[in-house]
C-alpha positions in Angstrom: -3.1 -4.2 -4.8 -4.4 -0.8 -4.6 -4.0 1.3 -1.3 -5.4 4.6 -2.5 -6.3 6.8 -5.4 -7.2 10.2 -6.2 -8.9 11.6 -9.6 -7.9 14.8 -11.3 -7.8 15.9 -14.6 -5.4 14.0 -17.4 -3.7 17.9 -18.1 -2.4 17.7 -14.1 1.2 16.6 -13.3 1.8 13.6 -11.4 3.7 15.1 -8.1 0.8 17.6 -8.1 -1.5 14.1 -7.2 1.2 12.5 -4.2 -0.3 13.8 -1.2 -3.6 13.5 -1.8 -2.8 9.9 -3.1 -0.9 9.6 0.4 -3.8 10.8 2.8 -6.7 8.9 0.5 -4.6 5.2 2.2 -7.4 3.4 3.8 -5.2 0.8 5.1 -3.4 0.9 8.5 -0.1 1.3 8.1 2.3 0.1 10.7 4.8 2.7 12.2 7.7 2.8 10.0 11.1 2.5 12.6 15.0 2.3 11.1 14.6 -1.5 11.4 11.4 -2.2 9.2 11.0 1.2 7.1 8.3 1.6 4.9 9.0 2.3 1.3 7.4 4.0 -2.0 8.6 3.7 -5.4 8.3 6.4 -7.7 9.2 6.9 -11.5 11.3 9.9 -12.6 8.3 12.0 -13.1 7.9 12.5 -9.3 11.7 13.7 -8.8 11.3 17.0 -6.9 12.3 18.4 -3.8 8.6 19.0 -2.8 7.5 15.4 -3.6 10.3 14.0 -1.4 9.2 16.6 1.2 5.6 15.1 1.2 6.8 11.2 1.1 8.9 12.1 4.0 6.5 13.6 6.0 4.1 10.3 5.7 7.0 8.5 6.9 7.7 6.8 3.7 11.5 6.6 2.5 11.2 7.3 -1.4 12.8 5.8 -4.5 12.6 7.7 -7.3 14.5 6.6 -10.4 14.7 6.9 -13.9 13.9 4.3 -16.6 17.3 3.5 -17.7 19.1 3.4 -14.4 16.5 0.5 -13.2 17.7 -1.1 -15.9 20.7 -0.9 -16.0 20.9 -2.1 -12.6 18.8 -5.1 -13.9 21.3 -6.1 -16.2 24.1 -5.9 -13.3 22.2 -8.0 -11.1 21.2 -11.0 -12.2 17.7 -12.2 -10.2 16.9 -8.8 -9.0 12.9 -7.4 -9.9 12.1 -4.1 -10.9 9.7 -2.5 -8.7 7.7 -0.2 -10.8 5.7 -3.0 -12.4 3.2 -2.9 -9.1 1.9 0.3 -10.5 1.7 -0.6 -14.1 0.1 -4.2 -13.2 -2.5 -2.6 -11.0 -3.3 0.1 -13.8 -3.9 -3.2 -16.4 -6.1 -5.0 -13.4 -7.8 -2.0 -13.4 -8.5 -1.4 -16.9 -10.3 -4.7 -17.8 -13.0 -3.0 -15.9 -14.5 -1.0 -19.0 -17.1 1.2 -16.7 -13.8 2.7 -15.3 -11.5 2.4 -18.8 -13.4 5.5 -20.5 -14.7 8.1 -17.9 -18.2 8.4 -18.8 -19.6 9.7 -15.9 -19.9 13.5 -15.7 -19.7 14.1 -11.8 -15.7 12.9 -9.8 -18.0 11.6 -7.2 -19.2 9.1 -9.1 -16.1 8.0 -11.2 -14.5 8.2 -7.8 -17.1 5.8 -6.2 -16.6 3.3 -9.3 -12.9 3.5 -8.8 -13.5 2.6 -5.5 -16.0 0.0 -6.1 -13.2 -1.4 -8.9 -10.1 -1.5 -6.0 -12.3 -3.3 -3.8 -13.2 -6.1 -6.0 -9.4 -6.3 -6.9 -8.4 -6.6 -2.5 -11.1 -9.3 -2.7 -10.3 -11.0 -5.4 -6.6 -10.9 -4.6 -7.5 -12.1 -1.1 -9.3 -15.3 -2.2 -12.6 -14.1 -1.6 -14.1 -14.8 -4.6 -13.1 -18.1 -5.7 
């Protein structure tokens, strides 16, 4: 389920995107404590120093890994899920969505709003809401 999202141009890297991805959370979020911490998976493409820096200071605790060391540790252990997936299945939820699939509109406010408009209708379908 989508928590935030920020719009920039397909030429950007992704790490340049994690804070203002981190401050666009509409949701809540609980205090994260040593007991119950609050997590964020990331792909290699996010392994900097500066990215950790910016998780950190949002009080997630970040896991960043590679492609072939998830699955290696796949193979190893048998019933374990990868977590990566969330973002990939979100991405395909989102797609089916064709407004939002080609960017079409010429202003960011407006693909932004539409983006929007697309998460909530995946919360409320996801929620039950709908049927």
């Amino acid at each position: 389920m989508p928590l935030g999202l920020s719009v920039d141009g397909a030429n950007r890297h992704d790490m340049k995107l994690v804070r203002p991805t981190l401050e666009s959370i509409v949701v809540e979020r609980p205090i994260p404590t040593p007991e119950n911490p609050q997590h964020l998976c990331l792909d290699k493409g996010y392994d900097f120093q500066e990215v950790r820096d910016t998780v950190a200071e949002f009080g997630f605790t970040a896991h960043i890994r590679s492609r072939g060391e998830e699955a290696q540790e796949l193979k190893r252990e048998a019933g374990k899920r990868a977590r990566r997936w969330v973002v990939e299945r979100t991405h395909s939820w989102m797609n089916r969505f064709r407004r939002i699939l080609i960017r079409w509109e010429k202003k960011p406010e407006n693909y932004l709003a539409l983006l929007h408009f697309v998460c909530a209708l995946i919360a409320f379908r996801a929620a039950g809401l709908f049927g």
